[in-house]
PAKE-139884 format. One record per residue (C-alpha): residue number from 1; x, y, z; residue in one letter. Coordinates in Angstrom, 3 decimals. Each point is the difference from the previous one (the first is absolute). Layout:
+------+----------+----------+----------+------+
| resi |     east |    north |       up | resn |
+------+----------+----------+----------+------+
|  NUM |        X |        Y |        Z |    A |
...
+------+----------+----------+----------+------+
END
This chain:
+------+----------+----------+----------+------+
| resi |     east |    north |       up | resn |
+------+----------+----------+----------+------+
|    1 |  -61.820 |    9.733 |   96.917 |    X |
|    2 |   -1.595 |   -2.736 |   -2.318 |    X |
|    3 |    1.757 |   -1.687 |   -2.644 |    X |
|    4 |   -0.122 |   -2.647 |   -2.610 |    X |
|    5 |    1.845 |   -1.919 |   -2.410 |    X |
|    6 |   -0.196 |   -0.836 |   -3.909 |    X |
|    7 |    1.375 |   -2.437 |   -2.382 |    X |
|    8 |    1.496 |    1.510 |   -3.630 |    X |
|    9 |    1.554 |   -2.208 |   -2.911 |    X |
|   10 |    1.902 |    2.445 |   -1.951 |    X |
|   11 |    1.191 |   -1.512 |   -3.444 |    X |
|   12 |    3.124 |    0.197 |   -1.901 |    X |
|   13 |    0.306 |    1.746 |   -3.268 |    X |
|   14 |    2.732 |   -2.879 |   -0.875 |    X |
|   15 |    1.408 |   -2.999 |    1.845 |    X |
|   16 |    2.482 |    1.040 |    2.706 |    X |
|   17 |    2.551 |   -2.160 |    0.420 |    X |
|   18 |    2.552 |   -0.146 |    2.946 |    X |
|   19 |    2.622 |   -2.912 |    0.732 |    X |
|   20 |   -2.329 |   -0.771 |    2.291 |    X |
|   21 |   -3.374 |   -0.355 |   -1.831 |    X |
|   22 |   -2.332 |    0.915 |   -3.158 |    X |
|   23 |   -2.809 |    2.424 |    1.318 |    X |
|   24 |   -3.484 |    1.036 |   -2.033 |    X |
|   25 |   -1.746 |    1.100 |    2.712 |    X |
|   26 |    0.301 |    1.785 |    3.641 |    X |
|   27 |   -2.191 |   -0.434 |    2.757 |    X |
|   28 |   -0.112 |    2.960 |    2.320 |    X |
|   29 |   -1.639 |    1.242 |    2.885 |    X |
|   30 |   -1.612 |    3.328 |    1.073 |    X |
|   31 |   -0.998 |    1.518 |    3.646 |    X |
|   32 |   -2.518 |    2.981 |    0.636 |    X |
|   33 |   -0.028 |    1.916 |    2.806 |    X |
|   34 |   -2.528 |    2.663 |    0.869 |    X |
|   35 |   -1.729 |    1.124 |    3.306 |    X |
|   36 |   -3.835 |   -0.548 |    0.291 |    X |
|   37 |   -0.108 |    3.774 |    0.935 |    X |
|   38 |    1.184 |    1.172 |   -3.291 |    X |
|   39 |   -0.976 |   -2.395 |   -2.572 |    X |
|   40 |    1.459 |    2.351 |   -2.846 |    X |
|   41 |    3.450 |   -0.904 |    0.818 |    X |
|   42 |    2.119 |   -2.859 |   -0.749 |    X |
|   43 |    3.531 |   -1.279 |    0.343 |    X |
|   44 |    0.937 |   -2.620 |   -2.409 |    X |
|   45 |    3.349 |   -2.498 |   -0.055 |    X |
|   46 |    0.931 |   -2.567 |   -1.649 |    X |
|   47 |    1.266 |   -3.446 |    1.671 |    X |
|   48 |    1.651 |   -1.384 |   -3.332 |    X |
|   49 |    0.916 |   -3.636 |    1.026 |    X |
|   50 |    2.812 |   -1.272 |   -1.783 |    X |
|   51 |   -0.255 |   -3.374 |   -0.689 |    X |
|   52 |    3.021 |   -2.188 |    0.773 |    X |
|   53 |    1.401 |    2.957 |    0.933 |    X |
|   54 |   -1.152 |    2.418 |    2.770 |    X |
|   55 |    0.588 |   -2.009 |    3.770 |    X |
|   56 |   -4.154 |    0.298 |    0.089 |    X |
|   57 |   -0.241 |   -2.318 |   -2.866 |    X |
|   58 |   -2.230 |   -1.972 |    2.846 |    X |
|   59 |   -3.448 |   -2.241 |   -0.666 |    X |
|   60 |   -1.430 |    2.117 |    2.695 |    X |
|   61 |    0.711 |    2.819 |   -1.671 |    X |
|   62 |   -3.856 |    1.349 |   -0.861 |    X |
|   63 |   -0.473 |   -0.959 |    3.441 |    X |
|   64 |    2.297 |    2.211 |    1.144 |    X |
|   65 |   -1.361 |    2.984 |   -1.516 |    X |
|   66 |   -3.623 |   -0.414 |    1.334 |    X |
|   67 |    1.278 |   -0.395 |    2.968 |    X |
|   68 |    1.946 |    3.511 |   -0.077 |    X |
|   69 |   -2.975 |    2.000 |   -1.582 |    X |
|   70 |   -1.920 |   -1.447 |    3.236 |    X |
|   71 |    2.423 |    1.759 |    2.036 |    X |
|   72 |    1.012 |    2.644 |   -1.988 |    X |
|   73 |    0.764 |    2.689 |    2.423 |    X |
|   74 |    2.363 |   -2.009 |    1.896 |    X |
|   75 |    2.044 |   -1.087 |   -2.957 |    X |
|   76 |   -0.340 |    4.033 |   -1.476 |    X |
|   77 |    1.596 |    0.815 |    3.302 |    X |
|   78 |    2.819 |   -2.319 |   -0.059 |    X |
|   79 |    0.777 |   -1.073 |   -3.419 |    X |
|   80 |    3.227 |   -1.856 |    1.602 |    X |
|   81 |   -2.485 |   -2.756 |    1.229 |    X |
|   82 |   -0.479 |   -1.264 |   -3.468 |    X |
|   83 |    3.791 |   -0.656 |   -0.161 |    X |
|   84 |   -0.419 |   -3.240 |   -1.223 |    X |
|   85 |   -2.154 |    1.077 |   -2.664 |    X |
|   86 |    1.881 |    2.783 |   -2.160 |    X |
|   87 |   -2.706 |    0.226 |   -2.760 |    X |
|   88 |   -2.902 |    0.357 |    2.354 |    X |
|   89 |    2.236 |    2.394 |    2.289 |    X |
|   90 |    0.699 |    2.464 |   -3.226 |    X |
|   91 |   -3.410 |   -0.035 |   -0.790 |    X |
|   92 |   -1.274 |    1.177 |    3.287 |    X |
|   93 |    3.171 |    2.251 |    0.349 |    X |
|   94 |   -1.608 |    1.268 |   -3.603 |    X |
|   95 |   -3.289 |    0.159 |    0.969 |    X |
|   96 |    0.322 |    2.073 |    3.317 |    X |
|   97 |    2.039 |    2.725 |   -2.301 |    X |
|   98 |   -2.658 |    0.162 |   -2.204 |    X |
|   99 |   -2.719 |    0.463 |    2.347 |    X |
|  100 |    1.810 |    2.559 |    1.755 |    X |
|  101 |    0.649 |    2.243 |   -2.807 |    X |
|  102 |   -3.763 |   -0.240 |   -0.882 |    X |
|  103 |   -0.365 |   -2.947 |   -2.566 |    X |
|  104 |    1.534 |    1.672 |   -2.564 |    X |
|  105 |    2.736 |   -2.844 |   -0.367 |    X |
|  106 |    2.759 |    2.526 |    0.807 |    X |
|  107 |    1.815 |   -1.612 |    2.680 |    X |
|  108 |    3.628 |    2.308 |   -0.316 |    X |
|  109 |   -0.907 |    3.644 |   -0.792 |    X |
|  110 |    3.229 |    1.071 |   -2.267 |    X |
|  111 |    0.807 |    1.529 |   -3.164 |    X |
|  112 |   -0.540 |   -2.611 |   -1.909 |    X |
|  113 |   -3.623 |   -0.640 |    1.178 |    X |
|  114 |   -0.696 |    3.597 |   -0.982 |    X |
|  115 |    1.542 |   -0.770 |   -3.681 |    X |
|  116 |    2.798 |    2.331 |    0.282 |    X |
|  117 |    2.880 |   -2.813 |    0.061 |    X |
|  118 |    0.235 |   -3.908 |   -1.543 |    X |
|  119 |    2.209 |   -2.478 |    0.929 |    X |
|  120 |    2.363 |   -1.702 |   -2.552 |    X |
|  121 |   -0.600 |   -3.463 |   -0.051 |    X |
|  122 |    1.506 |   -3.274 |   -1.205 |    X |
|  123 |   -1.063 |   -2.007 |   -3.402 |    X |
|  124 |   -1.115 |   -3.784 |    0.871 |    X |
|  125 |    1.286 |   -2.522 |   -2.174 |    X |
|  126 |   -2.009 |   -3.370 |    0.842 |    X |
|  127 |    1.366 |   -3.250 |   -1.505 |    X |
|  128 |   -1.039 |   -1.360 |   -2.741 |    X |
|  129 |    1.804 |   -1.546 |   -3.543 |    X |
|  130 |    2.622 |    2.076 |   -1.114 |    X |
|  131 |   -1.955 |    1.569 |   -2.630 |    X |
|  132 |   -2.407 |    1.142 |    2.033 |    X |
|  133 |    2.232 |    0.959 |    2.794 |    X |
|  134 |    1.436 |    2.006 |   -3.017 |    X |
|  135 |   -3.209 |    1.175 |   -0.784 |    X |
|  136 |   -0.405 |    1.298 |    3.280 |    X |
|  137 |    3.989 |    1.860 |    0.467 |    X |
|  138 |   -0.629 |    1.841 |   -3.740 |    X |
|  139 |   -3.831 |    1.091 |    1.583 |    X |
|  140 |    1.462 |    1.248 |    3.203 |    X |
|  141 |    3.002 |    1.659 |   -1.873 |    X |
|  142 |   -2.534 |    1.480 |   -2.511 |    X |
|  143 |   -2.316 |    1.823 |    3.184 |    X |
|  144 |    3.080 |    1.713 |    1.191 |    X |
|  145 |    0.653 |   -2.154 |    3.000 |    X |
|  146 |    4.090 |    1.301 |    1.583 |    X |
|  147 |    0.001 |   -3.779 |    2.266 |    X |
|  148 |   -1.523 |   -3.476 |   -0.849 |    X |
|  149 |   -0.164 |   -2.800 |    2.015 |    X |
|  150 |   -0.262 |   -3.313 |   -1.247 |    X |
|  151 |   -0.935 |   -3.130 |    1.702 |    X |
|  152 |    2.518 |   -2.658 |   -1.126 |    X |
|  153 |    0.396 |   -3.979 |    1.200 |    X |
|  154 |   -2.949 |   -1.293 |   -2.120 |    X |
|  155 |    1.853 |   -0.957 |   -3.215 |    X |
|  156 |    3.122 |   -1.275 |   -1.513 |    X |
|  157 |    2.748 |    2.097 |    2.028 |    X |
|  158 |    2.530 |    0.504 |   -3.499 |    X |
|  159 |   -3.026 |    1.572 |   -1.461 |    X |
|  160 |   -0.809 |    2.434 |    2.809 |    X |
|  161 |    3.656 |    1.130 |   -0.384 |    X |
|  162 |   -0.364 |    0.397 |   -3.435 |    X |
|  163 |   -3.391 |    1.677 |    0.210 |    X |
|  164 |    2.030 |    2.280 |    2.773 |    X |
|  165 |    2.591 |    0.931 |   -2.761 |    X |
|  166 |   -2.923 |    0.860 |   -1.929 |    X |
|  167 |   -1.029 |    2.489 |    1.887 |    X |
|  168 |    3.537 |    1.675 |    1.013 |    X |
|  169 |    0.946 |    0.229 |   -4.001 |    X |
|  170 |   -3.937 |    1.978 |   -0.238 |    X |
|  171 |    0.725 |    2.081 |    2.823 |    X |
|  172 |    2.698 |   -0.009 |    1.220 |    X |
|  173 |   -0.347 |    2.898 |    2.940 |    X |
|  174 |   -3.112 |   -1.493 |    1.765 |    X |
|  175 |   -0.114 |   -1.293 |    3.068 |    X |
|  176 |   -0.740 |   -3.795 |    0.117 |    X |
|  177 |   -1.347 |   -1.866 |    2.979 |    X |
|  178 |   -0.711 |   -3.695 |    0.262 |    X |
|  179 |   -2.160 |   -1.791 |    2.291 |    X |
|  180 |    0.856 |   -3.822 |    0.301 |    X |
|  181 |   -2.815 |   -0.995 |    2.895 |    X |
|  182 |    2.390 |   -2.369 |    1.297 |    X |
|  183 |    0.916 |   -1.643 |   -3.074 |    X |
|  184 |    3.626 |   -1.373 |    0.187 |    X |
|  185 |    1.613 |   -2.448 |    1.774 |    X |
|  186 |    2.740 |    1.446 |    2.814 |    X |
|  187 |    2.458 |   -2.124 |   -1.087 |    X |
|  188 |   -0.462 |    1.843 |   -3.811 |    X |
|  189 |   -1.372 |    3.100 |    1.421 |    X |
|  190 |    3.830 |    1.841 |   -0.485 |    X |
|  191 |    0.645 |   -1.390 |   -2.833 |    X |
|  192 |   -3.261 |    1.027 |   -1.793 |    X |
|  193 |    0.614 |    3.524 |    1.594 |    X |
|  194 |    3.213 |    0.354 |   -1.534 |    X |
|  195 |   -1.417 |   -0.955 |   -3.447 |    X |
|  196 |   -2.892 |    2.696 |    0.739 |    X |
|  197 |    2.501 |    2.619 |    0.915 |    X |
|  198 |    1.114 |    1.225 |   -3.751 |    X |
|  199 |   -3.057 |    0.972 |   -0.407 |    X |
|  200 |    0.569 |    3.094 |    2.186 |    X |
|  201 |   -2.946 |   -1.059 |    2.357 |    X |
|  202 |   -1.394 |    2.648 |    3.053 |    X |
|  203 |   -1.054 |   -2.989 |    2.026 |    X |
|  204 |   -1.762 |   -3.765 |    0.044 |    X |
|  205 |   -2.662 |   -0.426 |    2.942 |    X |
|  206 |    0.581 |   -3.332 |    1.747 |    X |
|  207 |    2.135 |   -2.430 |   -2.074 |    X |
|  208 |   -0.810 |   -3.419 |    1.987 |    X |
|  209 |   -3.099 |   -0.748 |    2.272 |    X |
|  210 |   -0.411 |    2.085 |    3.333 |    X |
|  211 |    0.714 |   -1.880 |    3.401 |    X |
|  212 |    3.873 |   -0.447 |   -1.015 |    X |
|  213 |    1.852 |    2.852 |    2.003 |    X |
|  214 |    3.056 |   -1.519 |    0.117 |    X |
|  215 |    0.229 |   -0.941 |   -4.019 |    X |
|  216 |   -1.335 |    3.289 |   -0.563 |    X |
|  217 |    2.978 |    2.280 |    1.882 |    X |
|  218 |    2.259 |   -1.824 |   -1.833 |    X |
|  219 |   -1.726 |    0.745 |   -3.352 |    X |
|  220 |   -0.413 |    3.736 |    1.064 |    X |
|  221 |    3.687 |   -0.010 |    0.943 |    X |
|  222 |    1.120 |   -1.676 |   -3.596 |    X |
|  223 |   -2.566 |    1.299 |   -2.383 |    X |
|  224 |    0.898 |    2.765 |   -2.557 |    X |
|  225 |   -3.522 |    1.037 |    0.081 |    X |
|  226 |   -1.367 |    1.372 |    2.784 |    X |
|  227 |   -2.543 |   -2.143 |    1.716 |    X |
|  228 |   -3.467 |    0.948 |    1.205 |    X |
|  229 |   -2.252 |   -2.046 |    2.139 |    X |
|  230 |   -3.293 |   -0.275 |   -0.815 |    X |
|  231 |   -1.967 |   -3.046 |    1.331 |    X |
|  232 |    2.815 |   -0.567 |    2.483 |    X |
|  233 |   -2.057 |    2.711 |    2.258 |    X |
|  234 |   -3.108 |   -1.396 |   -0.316 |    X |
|  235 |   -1.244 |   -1.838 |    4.009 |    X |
|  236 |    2.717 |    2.184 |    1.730 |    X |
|  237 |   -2.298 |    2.152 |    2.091 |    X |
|  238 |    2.018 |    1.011 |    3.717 |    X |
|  239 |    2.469 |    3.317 |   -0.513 |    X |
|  240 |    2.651 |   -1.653 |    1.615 |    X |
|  241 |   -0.307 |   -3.354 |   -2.389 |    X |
|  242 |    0.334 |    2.621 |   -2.733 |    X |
|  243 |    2.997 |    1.489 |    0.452 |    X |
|  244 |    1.659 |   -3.659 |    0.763 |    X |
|  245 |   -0.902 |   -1.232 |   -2.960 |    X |
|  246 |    1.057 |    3.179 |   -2.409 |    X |
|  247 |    3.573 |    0.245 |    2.533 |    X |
|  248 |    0.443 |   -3.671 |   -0.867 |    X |
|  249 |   -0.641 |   -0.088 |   -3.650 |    X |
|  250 |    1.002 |    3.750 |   -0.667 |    X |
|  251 |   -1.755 |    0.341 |   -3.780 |    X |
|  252 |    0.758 |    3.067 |   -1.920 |    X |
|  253 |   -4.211 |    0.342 |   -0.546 |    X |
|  254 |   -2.977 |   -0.988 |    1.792 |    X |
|  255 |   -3.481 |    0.308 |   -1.239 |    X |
|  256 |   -2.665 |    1.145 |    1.648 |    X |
|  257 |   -3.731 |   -1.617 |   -1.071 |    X |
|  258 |   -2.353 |    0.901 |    2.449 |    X |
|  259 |   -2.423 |   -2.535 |   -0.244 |    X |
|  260 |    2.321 |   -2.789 |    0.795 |    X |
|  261 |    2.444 |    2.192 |    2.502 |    X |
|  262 |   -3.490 |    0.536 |    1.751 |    X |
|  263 |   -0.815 |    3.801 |   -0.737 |    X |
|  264 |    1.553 |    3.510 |    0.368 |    X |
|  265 |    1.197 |   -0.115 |    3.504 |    X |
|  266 |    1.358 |   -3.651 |   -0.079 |    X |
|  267 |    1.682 |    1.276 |   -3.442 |    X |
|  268 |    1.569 |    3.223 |    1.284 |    X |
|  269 |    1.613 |   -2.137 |    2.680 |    X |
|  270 |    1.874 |   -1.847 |   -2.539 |    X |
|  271 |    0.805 |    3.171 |   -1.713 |    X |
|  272 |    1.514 |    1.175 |    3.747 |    X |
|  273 |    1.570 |   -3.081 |    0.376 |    X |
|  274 |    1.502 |    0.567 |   -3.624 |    X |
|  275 |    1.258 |    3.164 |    0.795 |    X |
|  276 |    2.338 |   -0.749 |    3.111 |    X |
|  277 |    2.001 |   -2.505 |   -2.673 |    X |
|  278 |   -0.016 |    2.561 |   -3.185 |    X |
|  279 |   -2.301 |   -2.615 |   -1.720 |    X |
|  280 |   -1.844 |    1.931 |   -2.559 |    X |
|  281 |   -3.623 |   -0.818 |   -1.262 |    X |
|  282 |   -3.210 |    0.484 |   -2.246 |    X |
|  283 |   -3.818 |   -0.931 |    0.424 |    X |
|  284 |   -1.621 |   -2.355 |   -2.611 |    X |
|  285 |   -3.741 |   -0.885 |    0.043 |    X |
|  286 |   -0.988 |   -3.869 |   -0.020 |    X |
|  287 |   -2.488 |   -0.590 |   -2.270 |    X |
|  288 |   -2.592 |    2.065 |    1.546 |    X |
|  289 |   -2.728 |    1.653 |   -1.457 |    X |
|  290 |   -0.365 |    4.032 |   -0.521 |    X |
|  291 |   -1.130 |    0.228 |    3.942 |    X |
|  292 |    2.882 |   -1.782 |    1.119 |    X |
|  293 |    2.862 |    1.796 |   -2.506 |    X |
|  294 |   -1.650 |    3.326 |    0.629 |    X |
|  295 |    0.745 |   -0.591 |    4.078 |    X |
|  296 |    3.435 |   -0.975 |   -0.831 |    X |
|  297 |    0.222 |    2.628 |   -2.237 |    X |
|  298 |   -0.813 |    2.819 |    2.322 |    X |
|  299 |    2.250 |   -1.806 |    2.908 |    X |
|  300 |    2.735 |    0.213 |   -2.504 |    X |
|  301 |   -0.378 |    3.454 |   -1.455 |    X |
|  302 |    0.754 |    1.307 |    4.134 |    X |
|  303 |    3.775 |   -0.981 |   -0.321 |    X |
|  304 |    0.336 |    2.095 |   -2.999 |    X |
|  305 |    2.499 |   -2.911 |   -2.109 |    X |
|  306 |    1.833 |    0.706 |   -2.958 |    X |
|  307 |    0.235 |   -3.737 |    0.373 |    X |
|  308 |   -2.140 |   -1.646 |   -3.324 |    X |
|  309 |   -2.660 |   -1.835 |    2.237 |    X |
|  310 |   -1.691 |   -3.059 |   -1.107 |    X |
|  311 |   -3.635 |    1.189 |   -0.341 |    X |
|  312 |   -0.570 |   -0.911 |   -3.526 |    X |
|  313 |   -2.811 |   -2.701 |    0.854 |    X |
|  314 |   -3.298 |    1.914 |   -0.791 |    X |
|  315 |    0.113 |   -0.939 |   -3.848 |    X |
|  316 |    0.202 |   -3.802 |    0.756 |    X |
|  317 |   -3.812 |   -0.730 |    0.076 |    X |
|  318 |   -3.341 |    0.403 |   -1.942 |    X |
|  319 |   -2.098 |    0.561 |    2.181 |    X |
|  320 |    1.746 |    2.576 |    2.618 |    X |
|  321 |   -1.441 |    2.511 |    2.035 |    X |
|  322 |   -0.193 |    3.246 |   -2.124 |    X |
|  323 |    1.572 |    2.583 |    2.211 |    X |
|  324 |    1.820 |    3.190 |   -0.213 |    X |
|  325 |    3.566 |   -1.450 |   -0.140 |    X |
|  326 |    1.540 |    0.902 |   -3.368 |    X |
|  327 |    3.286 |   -1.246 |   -2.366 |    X |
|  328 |    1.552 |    1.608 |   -2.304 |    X |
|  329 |    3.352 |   -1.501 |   -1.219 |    X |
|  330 |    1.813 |   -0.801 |    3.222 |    X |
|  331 |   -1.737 |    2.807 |    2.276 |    X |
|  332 |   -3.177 |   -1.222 |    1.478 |    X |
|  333 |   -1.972 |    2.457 |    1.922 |    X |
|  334 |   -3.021 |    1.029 |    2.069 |    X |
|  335 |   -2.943 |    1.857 |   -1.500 |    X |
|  336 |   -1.628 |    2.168 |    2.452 |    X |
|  337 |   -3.118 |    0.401 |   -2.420 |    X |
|  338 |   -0.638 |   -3.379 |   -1.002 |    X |
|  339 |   -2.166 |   -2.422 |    0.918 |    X |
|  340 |   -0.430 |   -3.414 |    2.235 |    X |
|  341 |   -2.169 |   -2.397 |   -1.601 |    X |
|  342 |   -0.485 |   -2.613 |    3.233 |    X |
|  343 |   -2.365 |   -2.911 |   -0.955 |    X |
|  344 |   -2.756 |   -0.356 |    2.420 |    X |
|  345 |    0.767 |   -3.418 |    0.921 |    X |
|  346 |    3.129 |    1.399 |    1.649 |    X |
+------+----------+----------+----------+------+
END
């Protein structure tokens, strides 16, 4: 096998803004695959680095990747090597599906590949003022979406809550998620929750910073929301480690981003580990381009959820991929008749 790696800047439509930063552009990475005996055919996957974020947020991180496409076959035969490196690990996991289906970036044959089923998805609220965080609820509302999630933790907390009531008294039957990236304090954490709670809210992902297990049981076992983790899985690569951590904490949620869990097999141990504690879950993409969200896609269209899944990331840039994956209102499918449009440079 040969291989090689590409750089991509993919820019925002809008500022994203997190508790944690203000982002306008996203630097991501691509490998291709192919054997010298069949030049036609190439596997493609995306290593979408995280900044400040994934556990391979490393200088030597370009490094890295030339020195996997050099040895490509031993890394496409044990992915689990690269444990260390969970972008780089989903994009080879990616890229060996790929080129074993014949290049025709279907990596999980299913229904929904073939365009006979979609998969309901959630409505991304990023942070922003609250008039344009308004903006965004009344646009999201108007497409038809059943479950929003909005990011909360970057301004004034009164006016979230108010901008929360907002919302309930405009519809009052949808499902609400929040997403506070580590946001509060633990000694406030309970206290905010509480507040949060009239709001009739499905869940909030990761109230205070990861790393705290003991702070965090005793939120999970207060809170009147239930609790999902979210960054508190990211560097937690061995089975057993896993389970530990989820027995310890016990979360109601946990979700599942492959490129920072480290791919579909390091993710479906989590989901395994999940399952021996009745901890529940859902898949959300990470910022990745169309390559990236259409493996995660496909991985997540296999387990056949009713669960709204957080794969709502393909509208956030200008200059994405153009690829078959489709929205429409809240449903966001696979069409088997369109078209990738792969720059060369990739």
């Amino acid at each position: 096998m040969k291989a090689v790696w590409s750089k991509y800047r993919l820019n925002f439509n809008f500022t994203a803004v997190t508790s944690r930063e203000r982002l306008t552009v996203k630097d991501t990475y691509f490998i291709k695959i192919w054997d010298p005996g069949r030049n036609e055919i190439h596997g493609y996957g995306e290593a979408a680095l995280f900044k400040g974020l994934s556990c391979d947020d490393r200088p030597d991180y370009e490094e890295k990747l030339g020195k996997v496409c050099r040895d490509i076959d031993r890394f496409v035969e044990s992915p689990s090597l690269l444990a260390e490196w969970p972008s780089i690990r989903f994009a080879v996991e990616s890229a060996k599906l790929d080129f074993s289906q014949g290049g025709k970036h279907i990596l999980f044959p299913s229904d929904w590949t073939a365009g006979i089923s979609t998969q309901t998805i959630n409505g991304l609220i990023w942070m922003g003022d609250s008039h344009t965080m308004r903006q965004r609820i009344t646009n999201k509302l108007a497409e038809g979406f059943s479950c929003i999630k909005i990011k909360i933790g970057g301004i004034d907390f009164e006016k979230e809550l108010k901008l929360l009531g907002e919302l309930r008294d405009m519809a009052p039957d949808i499902t609400i998620r929040l997403d506070a990236n580590g946001a509060f304090n633990p000694d406030e954490a309970v206290k905010r929750l509480q507040d949060l709670s009239v709001f009739n809210i499905h869940s909030i992902e990761q109230p205070i910073k990861a790393g705290q297990w003991d702070a965090m049981r005793n939120i999970c076992q207060k809170s009147p929301i239930p609790i999902a983790l979210d960054e508190e899985l990211i560097g937690i690569n061995d089975p057993s480690a896993k389970f530990r951590m989820l027995d310890s904490i016990h979360p109601h949620y946990i979700i599942l981003k492959p490129t920072l869990c480290g791919g579909f097999q390091a993710s479906e141990e989590w989901i395994e580990a999940a399952g021996k504690l009745d901890i529940g879950w859902w898949a959300t993409s990470a910022l990745e381009s169309n390559i990236g969200l259409n493996a995660i896609a496909q991985w997540t269209a296999t387990f056949k959820s009713a669960m709204p899944q957080g794969l709502g990331t393909g509208q956030l840039y200008t200059n994405n991929i153009p690829s078959p994956l489709t929205l429409e209102s809240e449903r966001l499918g696979y069409d088997p008749t369109g078209i990738w449009q792969i720059p060369s440079s990739i």
